[in-house]
N, C-alpha and C positions, 0 to 999 in steps of 0.2 A: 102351592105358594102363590099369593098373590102377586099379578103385575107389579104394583105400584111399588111394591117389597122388596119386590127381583131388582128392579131399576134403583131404588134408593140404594141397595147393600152393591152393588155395581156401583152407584157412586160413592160409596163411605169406603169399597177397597180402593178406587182411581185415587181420590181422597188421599189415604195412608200410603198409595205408592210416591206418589206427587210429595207429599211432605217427606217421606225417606230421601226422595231424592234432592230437594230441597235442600235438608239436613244434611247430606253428603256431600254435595258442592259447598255447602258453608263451609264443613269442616274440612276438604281439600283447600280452597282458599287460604281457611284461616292456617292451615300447617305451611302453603307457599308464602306467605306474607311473614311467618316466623321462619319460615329458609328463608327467605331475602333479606330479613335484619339481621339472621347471624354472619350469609355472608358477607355483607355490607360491613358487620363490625368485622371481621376475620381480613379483609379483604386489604388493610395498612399491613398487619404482621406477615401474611402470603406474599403481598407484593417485595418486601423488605427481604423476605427469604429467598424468592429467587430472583432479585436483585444480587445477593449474596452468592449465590448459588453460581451463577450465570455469567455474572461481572458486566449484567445490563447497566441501561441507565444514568451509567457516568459517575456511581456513588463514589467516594473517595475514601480510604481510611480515616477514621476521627480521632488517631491517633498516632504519635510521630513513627518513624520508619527508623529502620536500623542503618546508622550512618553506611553508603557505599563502599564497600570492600572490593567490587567484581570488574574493578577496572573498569578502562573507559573506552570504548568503540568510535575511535577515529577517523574511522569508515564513514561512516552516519553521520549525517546529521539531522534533526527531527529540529520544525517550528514549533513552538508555544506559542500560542494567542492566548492574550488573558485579556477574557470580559469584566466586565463589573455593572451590577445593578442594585438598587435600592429596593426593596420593596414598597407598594402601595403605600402611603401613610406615612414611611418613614421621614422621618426630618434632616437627615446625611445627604452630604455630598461624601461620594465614592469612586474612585475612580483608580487605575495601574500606574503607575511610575514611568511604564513604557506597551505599547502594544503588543509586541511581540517579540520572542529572543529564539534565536537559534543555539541549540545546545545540542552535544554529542551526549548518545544515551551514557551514563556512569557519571557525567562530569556535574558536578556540583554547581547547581547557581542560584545567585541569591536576588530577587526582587523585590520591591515595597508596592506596598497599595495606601493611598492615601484617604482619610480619612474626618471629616469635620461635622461636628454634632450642630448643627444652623438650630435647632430648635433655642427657648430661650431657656432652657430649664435642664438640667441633668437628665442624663441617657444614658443606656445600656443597648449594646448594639451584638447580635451575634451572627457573622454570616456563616452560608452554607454552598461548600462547593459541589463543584458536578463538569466530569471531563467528557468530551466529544471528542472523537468517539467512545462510544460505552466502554469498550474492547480497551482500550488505550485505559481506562483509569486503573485498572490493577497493576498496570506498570509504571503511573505517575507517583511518586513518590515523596512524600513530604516529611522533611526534618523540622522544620520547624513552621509552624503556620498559624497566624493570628486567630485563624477559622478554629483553634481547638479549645479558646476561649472567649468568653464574654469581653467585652468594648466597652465598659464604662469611659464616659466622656461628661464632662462639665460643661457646663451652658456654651456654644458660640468657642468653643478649643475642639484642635485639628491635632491629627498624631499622622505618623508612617508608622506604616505595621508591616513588621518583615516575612518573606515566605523562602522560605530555603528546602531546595528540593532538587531531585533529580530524575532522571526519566529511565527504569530500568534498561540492560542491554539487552535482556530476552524479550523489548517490546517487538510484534512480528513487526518483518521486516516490509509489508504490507502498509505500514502507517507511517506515514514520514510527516505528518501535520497533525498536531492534536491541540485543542483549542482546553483551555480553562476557566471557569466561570464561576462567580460567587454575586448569591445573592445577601445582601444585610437587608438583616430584619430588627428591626425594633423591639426588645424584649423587655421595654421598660416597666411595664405594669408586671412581668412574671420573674421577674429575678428578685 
């Protein structure tokens, strides 16, 4: 066999190893870039799950609670602080009735949050709560809360909107301050 032959087929297999590998890293890339969009979509429904799971996060039920039956712990007493924020954009003024209330876990109480659409034009307003600590929200309990429906409002008109709740007895004994919070968001274009 000639030199020049020996050396050329020496570079035509470096050649086909170089492009195999080539083609190998493309195709690992391109299957990481397809696992990072799926978990990136998967990653709201996971999070929501052990959210759920966990009682992370501060989520709240998004729907009423069974009026208290389990008596009231007179022993205790647990602060409420309730926040309130508008989100980015929105055209509300938002705000609590009061900052914060003292309540015995069982015992029913009733607060407003107030509310006024400043934009010039009809609105639809929907907020979304979230208790601190995480821990403390499966025991915060809501009978009745604006937060489980939509806020239509007409141009430059104000409403109170009631929240009636109470704070389970079986919250640990650990928590004696739990803060509440709701953000309004603007849902005027999706309703």
């Amino acid at each position: 066999m000639n030199p020049e032959q020996d050396l050329q087929n020496q570079q035509n297999d470096a050649n086909k190893s170089q492009h195999k590998q080539v083609k190998q890293s493309v195709t690992k890339l391109m299957l990481i870039v397809l696992g990072m969009f799926g978990f990136g979509f998967a990653l709201v429904p996971l999070y929501d799950v052990f959210c759920d799971i966990t009682g992370l996060n501060g989520k709240t039920a998004t729907t009423a609670a069974v009026v208290n039956d389990s008596g009231i712990d007179t022993s205790r007493t647990v602060k409420v602080q309730f926040m309130s924020r508008t989100a980015q954009g929105a055209p509300w003024q938002f705000e609590p009735e009061m900052n914060a209330i003292e309540v015995h876990p069982g015992e029913m109480k009733l607060v407003k949050f107030y509310a006024k659409n400043e934009s010039g034009r009809y609105a639809v307003a929907q907020a979304i709560p979230s208790v601190s600590p995480g821990q403390a929200a499966n025991y915060f309990q809501k009978i009745e809360c604006f937060c489980f429906n939509q806020q239509p409002l007409e141009a430059n008109t104000d409403v109170w909107m009631p929240l009636q709740f109470y704070v389970d007895v079986d919250l640990p004994e650990d928590v004696s301050e739990l803060t509440l919070s709701y953000t309004l968001y603007d849902i005027t274009d999706r309703s």
